[in-house]
N, C-alpha and C positions, 0 to 999 in steps of 0.2 A: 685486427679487428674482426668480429662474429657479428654477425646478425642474425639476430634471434626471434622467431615471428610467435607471438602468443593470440590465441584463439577461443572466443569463447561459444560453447556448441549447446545447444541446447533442439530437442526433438532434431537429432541430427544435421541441423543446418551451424554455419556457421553465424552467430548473432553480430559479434563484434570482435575485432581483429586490431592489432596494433603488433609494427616491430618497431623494434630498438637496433641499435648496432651498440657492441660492445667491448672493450679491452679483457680477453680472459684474463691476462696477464696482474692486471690493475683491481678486476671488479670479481668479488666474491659471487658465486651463485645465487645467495641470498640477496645480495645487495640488483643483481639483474633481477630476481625474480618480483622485487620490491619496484623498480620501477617499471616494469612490464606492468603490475597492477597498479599503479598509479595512473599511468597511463592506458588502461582501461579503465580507471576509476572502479576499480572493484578493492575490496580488504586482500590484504593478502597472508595468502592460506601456510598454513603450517607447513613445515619443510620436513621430511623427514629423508631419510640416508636411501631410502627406496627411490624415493624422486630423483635426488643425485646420479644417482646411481643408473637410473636409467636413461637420463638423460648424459650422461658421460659414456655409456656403452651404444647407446640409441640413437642418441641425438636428438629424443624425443619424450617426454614425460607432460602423467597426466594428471589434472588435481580435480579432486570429485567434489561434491558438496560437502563431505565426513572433514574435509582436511581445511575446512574453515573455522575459525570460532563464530563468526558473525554467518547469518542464512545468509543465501544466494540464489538468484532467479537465472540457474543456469543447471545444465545436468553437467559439465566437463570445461574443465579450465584446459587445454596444451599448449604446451612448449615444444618448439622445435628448432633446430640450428637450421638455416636457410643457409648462410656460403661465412666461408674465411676466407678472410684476406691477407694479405701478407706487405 
């Protein structure tokens, strides 16, 4: 299991926050990023391979207000891997 802490920032602070734990194994990135924004109750933002991507070499990716279809009262969505467990 991962646990995954999503953060939402706006003028620098952080506004609202929620983790999840998750099976990489089991659970698609989309499918985490999906209930990461459920559970901030925000739309969730378009995914593209940059995002993966960063968050698989990173451990950390960030989703702007561009990478929504619906607005958002936020400057920065983040994702970041908080711990694995084994």
């Amino acid at each position: 299991m991962i646990k995954i802490w999503g953060k939402l920032i706006s003028s620098g602070k952080i506004i609202k926050q929620a983790t999840i734990s998750v099976d990489p194994h089991t659970t698609t990135f989309f499918d985490m990023l999906k209930n990461l924004s459920q559970e901030l109750h925000i739309p969730t933002p378009v995914l593209l391979d940059k995002h993966a991507y960063d968050f698989n070499v990173f451990h950390l990716c960030t989703f702007k207000p561009d990478d929504f279809v619906e607005s958002v009262l936020f400057e920065r969505f983040e994702l970041s891997l908080l711990a694995e467990h084994h």
